[in-house]
C-alpha positions as CSV (number, residue, x, y, z in Angstrom):
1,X,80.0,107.8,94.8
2,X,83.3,106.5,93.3
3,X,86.1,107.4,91.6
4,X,85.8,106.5,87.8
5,X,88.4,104.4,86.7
6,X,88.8,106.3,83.4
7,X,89.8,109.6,85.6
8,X,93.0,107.5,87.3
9,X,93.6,106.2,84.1
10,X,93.7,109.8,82.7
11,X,95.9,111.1,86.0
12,X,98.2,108.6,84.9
13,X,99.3,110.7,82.2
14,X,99.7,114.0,83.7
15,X,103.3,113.4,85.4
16,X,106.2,110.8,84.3
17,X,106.2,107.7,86.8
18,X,108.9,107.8,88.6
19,X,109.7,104.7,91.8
20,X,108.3,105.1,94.7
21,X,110.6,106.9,97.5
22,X,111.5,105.9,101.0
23,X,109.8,107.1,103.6
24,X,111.4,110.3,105.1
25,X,108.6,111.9,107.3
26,X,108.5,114.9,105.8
27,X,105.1,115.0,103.9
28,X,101.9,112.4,104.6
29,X,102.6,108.7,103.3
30,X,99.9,106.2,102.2
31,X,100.0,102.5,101.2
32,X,98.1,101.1,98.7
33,X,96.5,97.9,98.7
34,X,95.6,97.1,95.2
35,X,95.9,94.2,92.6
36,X,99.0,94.6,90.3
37,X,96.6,94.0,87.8
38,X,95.6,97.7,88.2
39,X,99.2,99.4,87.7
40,X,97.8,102.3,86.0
41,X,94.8,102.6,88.4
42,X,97.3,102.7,90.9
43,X,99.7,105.1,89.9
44,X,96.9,107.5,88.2
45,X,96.1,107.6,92.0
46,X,99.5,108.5,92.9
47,X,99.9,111.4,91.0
48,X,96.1,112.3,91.9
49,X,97.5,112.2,95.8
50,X,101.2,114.0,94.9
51,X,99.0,116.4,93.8
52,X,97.5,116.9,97.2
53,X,100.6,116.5,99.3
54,X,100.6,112.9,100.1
55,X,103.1,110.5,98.9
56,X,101.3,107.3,98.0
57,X,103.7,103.7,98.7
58,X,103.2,101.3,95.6
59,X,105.5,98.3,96.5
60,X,105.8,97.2,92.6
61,X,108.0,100.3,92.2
62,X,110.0,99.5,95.2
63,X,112.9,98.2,93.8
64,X,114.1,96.9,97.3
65,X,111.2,94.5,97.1
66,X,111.7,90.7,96.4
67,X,111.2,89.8,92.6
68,X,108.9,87.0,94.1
69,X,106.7,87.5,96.7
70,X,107.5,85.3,99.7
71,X,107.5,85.9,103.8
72,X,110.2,88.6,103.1
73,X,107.9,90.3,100.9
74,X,105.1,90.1,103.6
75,X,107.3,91.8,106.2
76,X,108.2,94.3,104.0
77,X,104.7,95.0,103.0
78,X,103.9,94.5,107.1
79,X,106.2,97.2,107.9
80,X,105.1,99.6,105.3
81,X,101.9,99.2,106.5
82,X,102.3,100.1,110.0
83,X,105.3,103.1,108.5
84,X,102.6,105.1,106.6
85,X,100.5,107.6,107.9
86,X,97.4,105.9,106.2
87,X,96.4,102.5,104.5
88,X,94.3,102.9,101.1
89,X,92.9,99.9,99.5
90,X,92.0,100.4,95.9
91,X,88.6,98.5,95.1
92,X,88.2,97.2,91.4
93,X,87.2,93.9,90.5
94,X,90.8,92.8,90.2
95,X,91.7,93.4,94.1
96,X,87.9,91.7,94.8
97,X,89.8,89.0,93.1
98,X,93.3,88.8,94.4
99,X,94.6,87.1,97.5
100,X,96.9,89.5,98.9
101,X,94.4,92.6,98.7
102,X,92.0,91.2,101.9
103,X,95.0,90.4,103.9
104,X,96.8,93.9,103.1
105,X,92.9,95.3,104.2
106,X,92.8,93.2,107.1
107,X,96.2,93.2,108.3
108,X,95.8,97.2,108.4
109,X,92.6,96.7,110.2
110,X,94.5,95.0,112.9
111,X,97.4,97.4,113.5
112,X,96.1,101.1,112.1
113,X,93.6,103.3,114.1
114,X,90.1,102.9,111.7
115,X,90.7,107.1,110.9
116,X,94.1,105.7,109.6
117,X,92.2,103.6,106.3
118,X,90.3,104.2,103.5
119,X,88.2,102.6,100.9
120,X,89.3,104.3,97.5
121,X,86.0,102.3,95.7
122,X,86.0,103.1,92.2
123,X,83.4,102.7,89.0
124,X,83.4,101.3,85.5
125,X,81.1,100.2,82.8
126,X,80.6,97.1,84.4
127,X,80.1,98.1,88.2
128,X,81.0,100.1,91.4
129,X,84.0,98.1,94.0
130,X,84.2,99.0,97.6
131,X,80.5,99.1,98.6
132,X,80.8,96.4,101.2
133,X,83.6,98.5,103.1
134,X,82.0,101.7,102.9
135,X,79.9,101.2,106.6
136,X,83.0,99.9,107.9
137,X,85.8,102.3,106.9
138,X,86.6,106.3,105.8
139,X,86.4,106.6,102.0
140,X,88.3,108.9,99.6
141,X,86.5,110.2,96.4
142,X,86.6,113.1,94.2
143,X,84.6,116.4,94.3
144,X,83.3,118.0,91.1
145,X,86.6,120.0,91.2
146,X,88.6,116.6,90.6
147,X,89.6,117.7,94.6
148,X,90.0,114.6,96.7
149,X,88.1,114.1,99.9
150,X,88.1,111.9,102.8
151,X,84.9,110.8,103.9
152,X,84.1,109.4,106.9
153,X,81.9,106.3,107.2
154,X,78.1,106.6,106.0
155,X,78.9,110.4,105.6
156,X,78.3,112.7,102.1
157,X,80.2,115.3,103.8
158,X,84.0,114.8,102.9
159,X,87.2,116.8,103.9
160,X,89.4,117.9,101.7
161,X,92.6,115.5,101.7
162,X,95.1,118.9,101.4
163,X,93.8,120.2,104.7
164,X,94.1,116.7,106.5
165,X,96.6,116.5,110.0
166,X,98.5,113.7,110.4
């Protein structure tokens, strides 16, 4: 399964965008690897997670981010990574696309546990994105509920994201 793109885009409405916050350890923290072309993908994800407890890290709200991405910008992003409790990547067509998306995925791969990132693959008229990770990595999806769950690997039995430990 996968998350239909037209559901985050919904979520996007349901609370005003606000920038994302530092990390302060007090609730669960993901990144999220995803193209910019996907803003409201992304944050209709975000409030989707809030929702659930988790505080999801979009560095194109973080104001303390370089205007121009550069090897700042990468160590910034590096650091974030390796911060948060989990790494998300966001599979659309877009991040398929993008050059920063695969090294975001595969920097994470190299310093994060593999029960510390997810594939969030996602669906629209044209397709399904994330398929090729979903052997390799835990996914997150929605239940019938519009409840997310983390799945592990190959599995169709998912755990609800609110009852996660971190």
């Amino acid at each position: 399964m996968a998350l239909a793109q037209s559901d985050l885009q919904r979520a996007a409405q349901r609370q005003p965008l606000r920038k994302s916050q530092p990390f302060n350890g007090r609730q669960p923290t993901a990144f999220l690897g995803h193209s910019h072309l996907d803003k409201e993908l992304a944050e209709g994800l975000q409030v989707w997670l809030a929702e659930q407890g988790v505080e999801l890290y979009i560095d194109w709200k973080d104001g303390t981010m370089p205007e121009t991405p550069d090897r700042e910008t990468a160590r910034r992003i590096q650091s974030r990574i390796v911060n948060s409790d989990w790494f998300l990547f966001l599979a659309t067509a877009n991040a398929k696309a993008s050059r920063w998306c695969p090294w975001e995925l595969g920097y994470a791969d190299g310093k994060k546990n593999l029960n510390q990132i997810a594939i969030v693959p996602t669906s629209d008229g044209r397709g399904t994105y994330g398929n090729e990770y979903l052997q390799l990595y835990r996914r997150l999806d929605a239940n019938s509920l519009s409840q997310l769950l983390l799945f592990e690997a190959g599995s169709s039995q998912g755990t609800s994201v609110r009852n996660l430990r971190f």
